[in-house]
Backbone atoms as SQL, in Angstrom:
CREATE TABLE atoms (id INTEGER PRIMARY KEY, chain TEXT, resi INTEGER, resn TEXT, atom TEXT, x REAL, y REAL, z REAL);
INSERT INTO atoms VALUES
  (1, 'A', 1, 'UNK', 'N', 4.116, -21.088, 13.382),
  (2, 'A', 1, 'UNK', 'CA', 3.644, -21.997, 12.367),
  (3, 'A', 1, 'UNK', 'C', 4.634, -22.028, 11.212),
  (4, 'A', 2, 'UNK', 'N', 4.777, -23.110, 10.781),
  (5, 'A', 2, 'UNK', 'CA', 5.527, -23.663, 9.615),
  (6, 'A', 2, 'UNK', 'C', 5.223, -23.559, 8.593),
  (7, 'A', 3, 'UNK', 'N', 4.189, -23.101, 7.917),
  (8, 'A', 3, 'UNK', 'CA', 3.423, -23.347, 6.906),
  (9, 'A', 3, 'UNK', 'C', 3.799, -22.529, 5.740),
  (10, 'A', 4, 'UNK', 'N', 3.573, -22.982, 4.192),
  (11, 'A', 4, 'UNK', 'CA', 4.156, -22.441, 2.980),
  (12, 'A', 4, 'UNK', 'C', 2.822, -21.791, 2.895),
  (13, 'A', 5, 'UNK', 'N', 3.823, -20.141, 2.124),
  (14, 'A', 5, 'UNK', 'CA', 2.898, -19.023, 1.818),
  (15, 'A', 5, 'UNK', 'C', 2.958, -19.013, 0.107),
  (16, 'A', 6, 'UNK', 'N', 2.166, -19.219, -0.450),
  (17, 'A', 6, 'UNK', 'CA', 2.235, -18.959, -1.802),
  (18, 'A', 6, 'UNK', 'C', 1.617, -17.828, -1.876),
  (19, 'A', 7, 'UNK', 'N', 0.428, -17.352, -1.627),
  (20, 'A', 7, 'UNK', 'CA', -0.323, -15.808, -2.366),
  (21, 'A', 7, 'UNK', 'C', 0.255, -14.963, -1.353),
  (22, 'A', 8, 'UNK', 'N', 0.144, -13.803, -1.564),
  (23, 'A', 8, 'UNK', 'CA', 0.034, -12.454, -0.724),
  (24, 'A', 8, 'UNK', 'C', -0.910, -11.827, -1.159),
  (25, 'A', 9, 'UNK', 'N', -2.016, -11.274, -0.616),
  (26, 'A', 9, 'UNK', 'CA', -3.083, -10.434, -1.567),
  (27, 'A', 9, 'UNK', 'C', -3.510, -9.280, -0.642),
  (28, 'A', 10, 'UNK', 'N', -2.886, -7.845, -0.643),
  (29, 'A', 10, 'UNK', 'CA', -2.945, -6.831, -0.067),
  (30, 'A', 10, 'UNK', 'C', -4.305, -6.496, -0.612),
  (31, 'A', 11, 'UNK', 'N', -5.124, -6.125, 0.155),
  (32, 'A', 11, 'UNK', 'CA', -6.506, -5.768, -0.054),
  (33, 'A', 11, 'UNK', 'C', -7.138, -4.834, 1.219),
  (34, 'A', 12, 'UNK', 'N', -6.459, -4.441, 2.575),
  (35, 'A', 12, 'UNK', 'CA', -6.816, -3.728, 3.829),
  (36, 'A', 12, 'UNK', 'C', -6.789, -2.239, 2.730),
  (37, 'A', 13, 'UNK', 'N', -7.931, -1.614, 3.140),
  (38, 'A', 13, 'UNK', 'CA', -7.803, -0.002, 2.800),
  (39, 'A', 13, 'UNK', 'C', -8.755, 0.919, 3.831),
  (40, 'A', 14, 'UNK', 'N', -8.594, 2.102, 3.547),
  (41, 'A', 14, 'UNK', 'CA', -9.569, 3.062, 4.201),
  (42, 'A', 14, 'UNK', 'C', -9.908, 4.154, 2.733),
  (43, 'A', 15, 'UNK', 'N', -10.834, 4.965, 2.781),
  (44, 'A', 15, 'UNK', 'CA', -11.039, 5.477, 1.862),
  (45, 'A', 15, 'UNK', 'C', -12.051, 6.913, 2.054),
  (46, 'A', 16, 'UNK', 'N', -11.585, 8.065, 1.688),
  (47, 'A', 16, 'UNK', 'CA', -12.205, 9.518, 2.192),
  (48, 'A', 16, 'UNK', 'C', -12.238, 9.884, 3.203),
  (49, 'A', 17, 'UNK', 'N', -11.171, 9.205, 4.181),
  (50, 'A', 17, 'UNK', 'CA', -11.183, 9.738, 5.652),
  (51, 'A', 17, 'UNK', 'C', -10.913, 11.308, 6.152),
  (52, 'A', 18, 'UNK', 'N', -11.399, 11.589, 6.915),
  (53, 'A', 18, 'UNK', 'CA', -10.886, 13.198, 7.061),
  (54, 'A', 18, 'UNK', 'C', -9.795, 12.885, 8.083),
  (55, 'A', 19, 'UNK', 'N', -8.920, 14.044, 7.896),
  (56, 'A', 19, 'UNK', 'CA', -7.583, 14.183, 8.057),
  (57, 'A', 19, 'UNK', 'C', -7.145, 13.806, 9.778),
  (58, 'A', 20, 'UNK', 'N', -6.169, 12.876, 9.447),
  (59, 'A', 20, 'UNK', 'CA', -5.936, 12.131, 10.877),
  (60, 'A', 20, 'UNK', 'C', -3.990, 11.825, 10.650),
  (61, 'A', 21, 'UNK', 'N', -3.663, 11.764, 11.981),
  (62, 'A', 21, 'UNK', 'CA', -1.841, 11.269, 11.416),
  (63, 'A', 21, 'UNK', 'C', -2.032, 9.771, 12.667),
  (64, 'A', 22, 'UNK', 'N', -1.581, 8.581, 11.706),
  (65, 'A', 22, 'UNK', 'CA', -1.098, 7.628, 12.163),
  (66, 'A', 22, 'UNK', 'C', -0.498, 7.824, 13.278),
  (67, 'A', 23, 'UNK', 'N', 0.093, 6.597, 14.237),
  (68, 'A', 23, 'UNK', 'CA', 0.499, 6.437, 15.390),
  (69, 'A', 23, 'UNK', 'C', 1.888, 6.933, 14.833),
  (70, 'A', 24, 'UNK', 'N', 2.110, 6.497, 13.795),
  (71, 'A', 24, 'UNK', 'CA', 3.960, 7.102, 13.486),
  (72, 'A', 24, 'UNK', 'C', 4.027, 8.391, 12.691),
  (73, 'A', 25, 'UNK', 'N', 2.513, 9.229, 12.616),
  (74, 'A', 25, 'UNK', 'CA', 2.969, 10.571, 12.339),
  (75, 'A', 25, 'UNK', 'C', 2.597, 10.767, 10.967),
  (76, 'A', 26, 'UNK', 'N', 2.239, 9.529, 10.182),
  (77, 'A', 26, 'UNK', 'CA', 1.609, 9.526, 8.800),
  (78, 'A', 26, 'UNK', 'C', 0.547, 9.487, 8.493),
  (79, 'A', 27, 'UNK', 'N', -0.004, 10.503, 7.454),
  (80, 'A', 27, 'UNK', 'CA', -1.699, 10.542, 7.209),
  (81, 'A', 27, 'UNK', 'C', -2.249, 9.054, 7.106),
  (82, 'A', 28, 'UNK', 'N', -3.326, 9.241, 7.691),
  (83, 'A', 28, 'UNK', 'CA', -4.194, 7.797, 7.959),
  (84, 'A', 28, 'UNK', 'C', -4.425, 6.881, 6.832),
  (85, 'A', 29, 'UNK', 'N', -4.697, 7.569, 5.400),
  (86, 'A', 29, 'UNK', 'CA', -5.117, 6.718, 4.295),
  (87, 'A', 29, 'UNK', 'C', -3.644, 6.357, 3.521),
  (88, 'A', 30, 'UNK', 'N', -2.595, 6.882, 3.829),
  (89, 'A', 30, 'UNK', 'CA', -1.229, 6.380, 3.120),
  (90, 'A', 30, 'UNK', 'C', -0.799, 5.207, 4.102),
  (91, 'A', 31, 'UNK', 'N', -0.717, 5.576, 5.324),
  (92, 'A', 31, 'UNK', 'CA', -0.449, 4.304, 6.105),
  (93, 'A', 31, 'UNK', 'C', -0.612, 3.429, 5.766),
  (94, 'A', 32, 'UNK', 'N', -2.329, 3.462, 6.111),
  (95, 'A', 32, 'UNK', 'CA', -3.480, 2.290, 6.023),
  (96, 'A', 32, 'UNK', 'C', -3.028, 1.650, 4.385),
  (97, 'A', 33, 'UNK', 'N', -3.659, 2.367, 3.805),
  (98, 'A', 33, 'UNK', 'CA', -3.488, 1.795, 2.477),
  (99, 'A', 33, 'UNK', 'C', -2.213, 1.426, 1.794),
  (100, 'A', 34, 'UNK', 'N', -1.341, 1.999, 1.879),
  (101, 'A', 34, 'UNK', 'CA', 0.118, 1.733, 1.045),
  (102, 'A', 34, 'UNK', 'C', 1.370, 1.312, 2.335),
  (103, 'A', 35, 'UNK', 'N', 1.799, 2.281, 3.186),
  (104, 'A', 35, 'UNK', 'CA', 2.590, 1.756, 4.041),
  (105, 'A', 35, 'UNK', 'C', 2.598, 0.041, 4.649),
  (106, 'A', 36, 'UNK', 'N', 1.198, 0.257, 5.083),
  (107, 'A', 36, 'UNK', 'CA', 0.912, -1.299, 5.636),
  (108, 'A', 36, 'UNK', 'C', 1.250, -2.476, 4.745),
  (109, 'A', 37, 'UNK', 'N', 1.074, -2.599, 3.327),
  (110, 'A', 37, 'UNK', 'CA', 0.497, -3.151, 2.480),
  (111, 'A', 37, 'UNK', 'C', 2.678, -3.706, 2.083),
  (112, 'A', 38, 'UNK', 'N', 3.382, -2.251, 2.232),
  (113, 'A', 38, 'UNK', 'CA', 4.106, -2.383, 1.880),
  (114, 'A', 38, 'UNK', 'C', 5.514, -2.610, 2.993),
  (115, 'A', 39, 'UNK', 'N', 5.045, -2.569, 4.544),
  (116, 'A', 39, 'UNK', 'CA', 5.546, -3.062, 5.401),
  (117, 'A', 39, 'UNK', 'C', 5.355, -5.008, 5.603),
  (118, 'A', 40, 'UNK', 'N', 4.319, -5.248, 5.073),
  (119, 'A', 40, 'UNK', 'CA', 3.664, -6.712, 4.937),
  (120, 'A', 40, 'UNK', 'C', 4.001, -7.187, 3.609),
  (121, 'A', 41, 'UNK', 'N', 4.304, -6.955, 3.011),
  (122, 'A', 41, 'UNK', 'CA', 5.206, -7.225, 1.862),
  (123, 'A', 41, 'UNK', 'C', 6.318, -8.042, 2.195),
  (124, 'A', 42, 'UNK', 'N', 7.328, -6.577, 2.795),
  (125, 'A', 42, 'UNK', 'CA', 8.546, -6.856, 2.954),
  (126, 'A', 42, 'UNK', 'C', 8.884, -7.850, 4.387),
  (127, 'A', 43, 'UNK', 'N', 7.774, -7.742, 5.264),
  (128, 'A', 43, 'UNK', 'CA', 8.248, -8.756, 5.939),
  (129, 'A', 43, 'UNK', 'C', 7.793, -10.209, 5.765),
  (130, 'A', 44, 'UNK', 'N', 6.946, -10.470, 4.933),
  (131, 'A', 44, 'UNK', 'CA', 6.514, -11.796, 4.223),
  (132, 'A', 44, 'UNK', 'C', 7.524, -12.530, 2.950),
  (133, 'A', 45, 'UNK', 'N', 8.405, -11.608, 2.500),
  (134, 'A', 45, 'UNK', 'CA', 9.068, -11.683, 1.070),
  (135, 'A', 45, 'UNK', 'C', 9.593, -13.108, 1.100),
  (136, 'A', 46, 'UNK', 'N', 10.835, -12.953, 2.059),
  (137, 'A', 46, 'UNK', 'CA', 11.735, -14.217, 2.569),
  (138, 'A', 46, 'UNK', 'C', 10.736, -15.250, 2.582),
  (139, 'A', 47, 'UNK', 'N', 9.867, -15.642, 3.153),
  (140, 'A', 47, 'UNK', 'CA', 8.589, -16.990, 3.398),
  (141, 'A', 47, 'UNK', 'C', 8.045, -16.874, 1.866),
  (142, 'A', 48, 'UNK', 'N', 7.578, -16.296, 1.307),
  (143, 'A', 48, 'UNK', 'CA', 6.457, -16.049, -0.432),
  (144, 'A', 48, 'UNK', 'C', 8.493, -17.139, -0.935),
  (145, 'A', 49, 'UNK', 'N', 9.373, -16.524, -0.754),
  (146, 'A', 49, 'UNK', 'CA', 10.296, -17.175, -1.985),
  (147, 'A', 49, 'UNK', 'C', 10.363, -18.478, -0.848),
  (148, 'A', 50, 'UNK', 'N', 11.199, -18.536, -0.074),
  (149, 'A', 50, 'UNK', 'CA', 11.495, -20.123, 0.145),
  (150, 'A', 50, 'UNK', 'C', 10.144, -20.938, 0.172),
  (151, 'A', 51, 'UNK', 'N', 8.695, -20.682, 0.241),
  (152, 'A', 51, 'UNK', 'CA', 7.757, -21.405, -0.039),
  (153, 'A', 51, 'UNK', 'C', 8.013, -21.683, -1.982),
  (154, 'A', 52, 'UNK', 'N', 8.719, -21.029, -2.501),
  (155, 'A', 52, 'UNK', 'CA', 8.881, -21.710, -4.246),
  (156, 'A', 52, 'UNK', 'C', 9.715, -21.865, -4.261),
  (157, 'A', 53, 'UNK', 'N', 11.082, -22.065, -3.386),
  (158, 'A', 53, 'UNK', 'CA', 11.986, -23.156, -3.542),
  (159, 'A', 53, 'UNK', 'C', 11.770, -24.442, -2.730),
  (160, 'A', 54, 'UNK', 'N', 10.988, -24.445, -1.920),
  (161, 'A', 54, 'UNK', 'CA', 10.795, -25.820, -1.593),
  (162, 'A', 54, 'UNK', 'C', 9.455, -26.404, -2.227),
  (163, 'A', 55, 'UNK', 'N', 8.710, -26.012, -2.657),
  (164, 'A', 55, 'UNK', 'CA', 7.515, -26.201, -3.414),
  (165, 'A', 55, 'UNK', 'C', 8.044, -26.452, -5.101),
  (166, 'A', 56, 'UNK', 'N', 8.411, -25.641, -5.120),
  (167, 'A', 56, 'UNK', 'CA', 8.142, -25.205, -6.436),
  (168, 'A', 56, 'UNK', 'C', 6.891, -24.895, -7.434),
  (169, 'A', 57, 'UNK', 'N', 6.313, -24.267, -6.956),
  (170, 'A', 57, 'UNK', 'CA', 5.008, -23.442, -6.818),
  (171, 'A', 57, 'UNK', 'C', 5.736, -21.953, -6.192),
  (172, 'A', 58, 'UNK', 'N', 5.574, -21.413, -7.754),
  (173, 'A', 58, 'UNK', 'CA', 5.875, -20.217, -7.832),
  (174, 'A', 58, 'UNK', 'C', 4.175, -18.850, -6.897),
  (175, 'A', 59, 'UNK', 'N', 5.047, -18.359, -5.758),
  (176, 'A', 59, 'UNK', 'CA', 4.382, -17.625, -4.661),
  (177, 'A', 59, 'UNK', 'C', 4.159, -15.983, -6.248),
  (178, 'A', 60, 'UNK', 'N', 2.910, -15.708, -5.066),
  (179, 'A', 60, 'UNK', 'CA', 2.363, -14.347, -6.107),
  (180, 'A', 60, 'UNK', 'C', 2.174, -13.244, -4.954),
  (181, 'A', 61, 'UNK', 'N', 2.506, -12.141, -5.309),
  (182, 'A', 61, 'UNK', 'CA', 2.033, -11.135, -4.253),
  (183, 'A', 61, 'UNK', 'C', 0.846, -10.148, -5.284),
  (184, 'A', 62, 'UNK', 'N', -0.521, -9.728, -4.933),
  (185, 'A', 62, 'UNK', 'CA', -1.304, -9.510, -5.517),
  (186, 'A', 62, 'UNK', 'C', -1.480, -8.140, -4.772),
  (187, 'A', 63, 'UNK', 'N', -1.452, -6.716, -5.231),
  (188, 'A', 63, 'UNK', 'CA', -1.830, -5.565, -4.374),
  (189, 'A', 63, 'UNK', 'C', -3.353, -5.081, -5.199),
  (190, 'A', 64, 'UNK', 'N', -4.496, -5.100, -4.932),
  (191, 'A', 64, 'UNK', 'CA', -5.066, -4.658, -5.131),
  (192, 'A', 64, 'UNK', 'C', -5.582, -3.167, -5.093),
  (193, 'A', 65, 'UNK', 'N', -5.756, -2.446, -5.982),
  (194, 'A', 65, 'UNK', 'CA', -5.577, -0.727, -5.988),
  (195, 'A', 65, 'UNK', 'C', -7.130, -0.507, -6.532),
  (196, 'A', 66, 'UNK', 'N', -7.384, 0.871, -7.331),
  (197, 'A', 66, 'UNK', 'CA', -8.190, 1.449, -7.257),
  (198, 'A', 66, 'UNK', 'C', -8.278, 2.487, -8.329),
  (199, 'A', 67, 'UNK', 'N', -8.916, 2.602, -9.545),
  (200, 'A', 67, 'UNK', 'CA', -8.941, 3.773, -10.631),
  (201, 'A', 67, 'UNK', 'C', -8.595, 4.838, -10.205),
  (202, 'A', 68, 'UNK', 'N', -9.031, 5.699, -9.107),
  (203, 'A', 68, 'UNK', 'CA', -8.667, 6.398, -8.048),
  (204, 'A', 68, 'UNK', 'C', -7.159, 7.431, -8.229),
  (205, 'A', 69, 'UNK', 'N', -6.622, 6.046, -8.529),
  (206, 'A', 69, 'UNK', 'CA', -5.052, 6.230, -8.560),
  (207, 'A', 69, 'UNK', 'C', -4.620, 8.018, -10.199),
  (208, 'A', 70, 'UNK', 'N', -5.591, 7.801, -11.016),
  (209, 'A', 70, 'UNK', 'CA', -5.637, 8.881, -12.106),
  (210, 'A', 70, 'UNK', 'C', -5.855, 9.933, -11.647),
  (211, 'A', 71, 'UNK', 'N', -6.487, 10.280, -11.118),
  (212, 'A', 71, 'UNK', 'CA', -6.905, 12.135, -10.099),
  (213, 'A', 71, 'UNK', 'C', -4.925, 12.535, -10.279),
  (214, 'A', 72, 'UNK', 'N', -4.366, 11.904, -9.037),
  (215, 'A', 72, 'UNK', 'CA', -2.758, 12.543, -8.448),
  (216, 'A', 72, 'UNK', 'C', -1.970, 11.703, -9.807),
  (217, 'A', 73, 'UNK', 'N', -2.049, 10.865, -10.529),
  (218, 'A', 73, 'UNK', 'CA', -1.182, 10.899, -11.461),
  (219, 'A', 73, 'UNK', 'C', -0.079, 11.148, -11.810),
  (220, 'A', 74, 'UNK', 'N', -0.520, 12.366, -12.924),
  (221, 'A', 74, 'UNK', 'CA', 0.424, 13.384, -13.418),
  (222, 'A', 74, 'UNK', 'C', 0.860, 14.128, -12.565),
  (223, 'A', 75, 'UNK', 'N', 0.369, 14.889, -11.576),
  (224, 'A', 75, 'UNK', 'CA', 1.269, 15.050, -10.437),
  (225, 'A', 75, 'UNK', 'C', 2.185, 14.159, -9.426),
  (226, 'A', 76, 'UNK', 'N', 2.266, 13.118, -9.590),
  (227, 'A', 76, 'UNK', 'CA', 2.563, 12.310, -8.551),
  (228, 'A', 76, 'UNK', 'C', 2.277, 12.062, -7.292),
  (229, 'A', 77, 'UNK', 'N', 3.115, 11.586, -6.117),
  (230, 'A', 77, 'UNK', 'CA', 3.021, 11.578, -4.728),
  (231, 'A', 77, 'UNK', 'C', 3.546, 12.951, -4.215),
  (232, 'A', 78, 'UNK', 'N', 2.514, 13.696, -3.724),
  (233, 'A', 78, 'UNK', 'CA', 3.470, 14.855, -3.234),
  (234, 'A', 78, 'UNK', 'C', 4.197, 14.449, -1.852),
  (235, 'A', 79, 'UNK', 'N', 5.120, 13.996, -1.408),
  (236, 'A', 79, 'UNK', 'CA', 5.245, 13.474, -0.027),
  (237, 'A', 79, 'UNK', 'C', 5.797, 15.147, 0.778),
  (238, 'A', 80, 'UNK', 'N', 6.039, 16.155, 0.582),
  (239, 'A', 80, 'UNK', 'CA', 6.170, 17.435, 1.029),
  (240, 'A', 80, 'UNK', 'C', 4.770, 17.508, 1.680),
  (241, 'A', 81, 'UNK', 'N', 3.848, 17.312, 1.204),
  (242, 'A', 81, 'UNK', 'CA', 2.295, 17.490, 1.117),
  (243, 'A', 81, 'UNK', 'C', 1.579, 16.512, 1.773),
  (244, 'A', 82, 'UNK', 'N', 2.364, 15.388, 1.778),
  (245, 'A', 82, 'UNK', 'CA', 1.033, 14.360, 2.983),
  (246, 'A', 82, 'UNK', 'C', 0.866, 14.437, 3.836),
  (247, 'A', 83, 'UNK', 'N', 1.376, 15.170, 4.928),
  (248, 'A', 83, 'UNK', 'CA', 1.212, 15.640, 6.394),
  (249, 'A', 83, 'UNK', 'C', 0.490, 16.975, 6.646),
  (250, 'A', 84, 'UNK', 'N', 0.195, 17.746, 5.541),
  (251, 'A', 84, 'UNK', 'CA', -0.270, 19.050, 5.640),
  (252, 'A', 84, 'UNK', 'C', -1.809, 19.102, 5.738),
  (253, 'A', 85, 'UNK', 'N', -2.541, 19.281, 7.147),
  (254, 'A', 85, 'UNK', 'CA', -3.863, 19.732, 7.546),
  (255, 'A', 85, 'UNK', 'C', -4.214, 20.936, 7.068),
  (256, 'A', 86, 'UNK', 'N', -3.351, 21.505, 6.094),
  (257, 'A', 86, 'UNK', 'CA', -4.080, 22.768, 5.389),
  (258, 'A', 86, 'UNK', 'C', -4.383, 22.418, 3.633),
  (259, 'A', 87, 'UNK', 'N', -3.330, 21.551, 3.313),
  (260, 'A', 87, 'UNK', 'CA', -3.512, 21.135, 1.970),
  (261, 'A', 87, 'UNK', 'C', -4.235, 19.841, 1.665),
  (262, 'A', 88, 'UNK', 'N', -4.932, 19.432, 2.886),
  (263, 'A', 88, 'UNK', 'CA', -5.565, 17.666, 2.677),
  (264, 'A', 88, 'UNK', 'C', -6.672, 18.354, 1.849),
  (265, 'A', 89, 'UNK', 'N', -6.805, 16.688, 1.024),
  (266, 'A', 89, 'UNK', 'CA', -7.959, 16.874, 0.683),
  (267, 'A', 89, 'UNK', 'C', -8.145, 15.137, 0.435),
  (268, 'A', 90, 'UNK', 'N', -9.405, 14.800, 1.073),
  (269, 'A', 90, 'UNK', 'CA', -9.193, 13.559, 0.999),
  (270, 'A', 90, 'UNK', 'C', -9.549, 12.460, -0.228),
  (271, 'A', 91, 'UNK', 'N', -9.785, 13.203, -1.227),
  (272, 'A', 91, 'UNK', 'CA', -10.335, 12.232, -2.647),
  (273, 'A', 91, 'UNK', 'C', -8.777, 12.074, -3.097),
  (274, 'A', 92, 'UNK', 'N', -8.016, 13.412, -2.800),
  (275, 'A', 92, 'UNK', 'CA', -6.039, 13.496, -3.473),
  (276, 'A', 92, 'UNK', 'C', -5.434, 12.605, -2.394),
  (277, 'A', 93, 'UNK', 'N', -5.654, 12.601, -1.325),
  (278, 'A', 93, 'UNK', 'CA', -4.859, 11.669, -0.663),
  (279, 'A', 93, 'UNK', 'C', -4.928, 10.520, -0.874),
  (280, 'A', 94, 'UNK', 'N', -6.574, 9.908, -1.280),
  (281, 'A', 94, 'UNK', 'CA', -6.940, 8.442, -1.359),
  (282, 'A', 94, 'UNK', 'C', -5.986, 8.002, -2.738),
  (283, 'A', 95, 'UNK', 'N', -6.109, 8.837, -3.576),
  (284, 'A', 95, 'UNK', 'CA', -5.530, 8.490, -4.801),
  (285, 'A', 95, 'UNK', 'C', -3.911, 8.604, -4.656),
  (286, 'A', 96, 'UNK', 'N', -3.538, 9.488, -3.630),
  (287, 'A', 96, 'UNK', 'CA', -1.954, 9.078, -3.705),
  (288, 'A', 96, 'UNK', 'C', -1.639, 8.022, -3.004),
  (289, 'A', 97, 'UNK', 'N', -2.506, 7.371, -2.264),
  (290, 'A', 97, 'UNK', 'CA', -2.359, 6.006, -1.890),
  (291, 'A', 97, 'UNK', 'C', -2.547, 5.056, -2.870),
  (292, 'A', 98, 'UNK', 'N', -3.401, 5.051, -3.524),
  (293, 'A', 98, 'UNK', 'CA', -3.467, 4.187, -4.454),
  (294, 'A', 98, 'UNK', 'C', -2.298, 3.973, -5.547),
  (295, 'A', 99, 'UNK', 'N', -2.183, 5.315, -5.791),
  (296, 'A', 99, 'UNK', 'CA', -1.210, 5.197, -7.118),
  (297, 'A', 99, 'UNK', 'C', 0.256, 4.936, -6.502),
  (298, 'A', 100, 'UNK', 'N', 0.402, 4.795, -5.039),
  (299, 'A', 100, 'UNK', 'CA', 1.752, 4.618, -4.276),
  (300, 'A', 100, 'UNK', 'C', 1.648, 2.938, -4.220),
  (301, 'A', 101, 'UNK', 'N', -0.106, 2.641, -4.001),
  (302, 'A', 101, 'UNK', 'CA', 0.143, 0.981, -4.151),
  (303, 'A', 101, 'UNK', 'C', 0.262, 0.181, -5.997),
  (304, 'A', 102, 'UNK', 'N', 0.447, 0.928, -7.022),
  (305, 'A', 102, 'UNK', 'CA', 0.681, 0.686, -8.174),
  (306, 'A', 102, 'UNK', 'C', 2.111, 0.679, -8.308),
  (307, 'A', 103, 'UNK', 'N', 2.684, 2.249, -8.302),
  (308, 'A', 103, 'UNK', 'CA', 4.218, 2.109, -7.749),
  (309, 'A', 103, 'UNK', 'C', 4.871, 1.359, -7.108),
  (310, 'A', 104, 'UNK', 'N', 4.428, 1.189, -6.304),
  (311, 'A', 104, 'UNK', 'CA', 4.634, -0.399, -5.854),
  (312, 'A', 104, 'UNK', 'C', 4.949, -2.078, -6.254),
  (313, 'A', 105, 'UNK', 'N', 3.778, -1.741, -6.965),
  (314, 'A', 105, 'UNK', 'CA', 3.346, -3.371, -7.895),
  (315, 'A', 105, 'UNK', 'C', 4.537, -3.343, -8.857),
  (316, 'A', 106, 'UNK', 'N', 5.212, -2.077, -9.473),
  (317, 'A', 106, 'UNK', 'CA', 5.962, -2.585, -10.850),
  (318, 'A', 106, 'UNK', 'C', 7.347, -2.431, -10.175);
């Protein structure tokens, strides 16, 4: 299909899952929530801009996140730590997804 993309609006999540590794080896709620969000991004980018050069109708990519994101904060993303079935905990993971889909946004 041919068709002009103006929005992007990442909104797929999972949330308090107990501890699982993606098909590629990554905890389930970073995938789900931030990887995906940010694999679909980047392969939409090219289509979101040439839909506002031939439009001119400026394209928006919208990631929707989650307060969530304040818990891991000040600590950040531990990425040493997202694969570890001894250190999960899934309210810290949800939130390092979140605050990875903020990081993101700016």
């Amino acid at each position: 299909m041919n068709l002009p993309l103006n929005i992007l609006i990442n909104n797929a999540g999972v949330m308090y899952c107990p501890f699982k590794l993606s098909e590629d080896g990554v905890e389930m709620q970073f995938a789900t929530n931030h990887l995906g969000h940010f694999l679909l991004t980047n392969l939409l980018l090219e289509k979101l801009k040439t839909t506002t050069e031939k439009t001119r109708i400026e394209s928006h990519i919208v990631n929707l996140s989650a307060v969530a994101h304040v818990g891991p904060y000040s600590k950040g993303i531990k990425f040493d730590k997202l694969n570890d079935k001894k250190a999960y905990n899934d309210m810290m993971a949800y939130g390092q997804s979140k605050l990875a889909n903020i990081l993101h946004s700016n």
